[in-house]
C-alpha positions in Angstrom: 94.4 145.1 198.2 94.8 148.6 195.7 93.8 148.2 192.4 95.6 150.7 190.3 94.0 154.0 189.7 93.9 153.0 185.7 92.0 150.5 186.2 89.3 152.0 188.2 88.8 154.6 185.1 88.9 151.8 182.7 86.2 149.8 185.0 84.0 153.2 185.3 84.6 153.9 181.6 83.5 150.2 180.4 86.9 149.7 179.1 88.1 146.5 180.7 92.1 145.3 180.1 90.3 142.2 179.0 88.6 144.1 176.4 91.9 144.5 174.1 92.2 141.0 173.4 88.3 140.7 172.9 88.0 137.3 170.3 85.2 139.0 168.7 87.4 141.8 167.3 87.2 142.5 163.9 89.7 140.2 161.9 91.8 141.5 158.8 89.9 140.8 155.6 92.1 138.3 153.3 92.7 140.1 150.2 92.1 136.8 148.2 90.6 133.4 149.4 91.9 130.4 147.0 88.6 129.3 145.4 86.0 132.1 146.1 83.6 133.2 143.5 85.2 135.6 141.2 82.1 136.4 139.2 81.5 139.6 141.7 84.8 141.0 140.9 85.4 143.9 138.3 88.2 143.6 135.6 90.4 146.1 137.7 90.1 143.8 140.8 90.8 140.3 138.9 93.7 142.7 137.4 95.0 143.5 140.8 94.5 140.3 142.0 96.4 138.8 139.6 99.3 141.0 140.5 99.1 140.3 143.6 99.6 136.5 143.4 102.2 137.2 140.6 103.7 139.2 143.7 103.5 136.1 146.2 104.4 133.4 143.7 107.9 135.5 143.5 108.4 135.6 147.2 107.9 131.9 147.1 110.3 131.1 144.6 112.5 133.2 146.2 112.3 131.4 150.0 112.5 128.1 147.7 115.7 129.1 146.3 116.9 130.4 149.7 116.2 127.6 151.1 117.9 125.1 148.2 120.7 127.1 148.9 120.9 126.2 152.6 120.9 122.5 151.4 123.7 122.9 149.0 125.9 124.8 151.5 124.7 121.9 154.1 125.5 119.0 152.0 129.0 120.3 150.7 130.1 120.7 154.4 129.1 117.4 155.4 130.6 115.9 152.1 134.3 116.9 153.2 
């Protein structure tokens, strides 16, 4: 059996393949968590916050609609 030549370098390097998809990598912090305490937060950060769910509350109206759409179209084609 021949194991690649990459893989020997990873093996003497300590960098296994399996190493990429390590579970204990580091995992993308949430920019806001429904309910956490705000108390810590400056007024710039509550400021941005608020922006930002102004932000997502728009995109979600927006798929609603899209979506509401998709229905009407749907339910005038199967009406004829």
């Amino acid at each position: 059996m021949s194991v690649p030549l990459d893989d020997v370098v990873a093996f003497l390097d300590g960098k296994l393949e399996t190493e990429k998809f390590d579970e204990e990598a580091p995992k993308k912090k949430i920019p806001h968590e429904l309910g956490e305490d705000l108390s810590k937060l400056s007024l710039d950060e509550l400021a941005a916050r608020v922006d930002l769910l102004k932000a997502e509350i728009a995109r979600l109206e927006a798929a609603a609609e899209t979506k509401r759409a998709s229905a009407r179209v749907a339910a005038s084609f199967f009406k004829a």
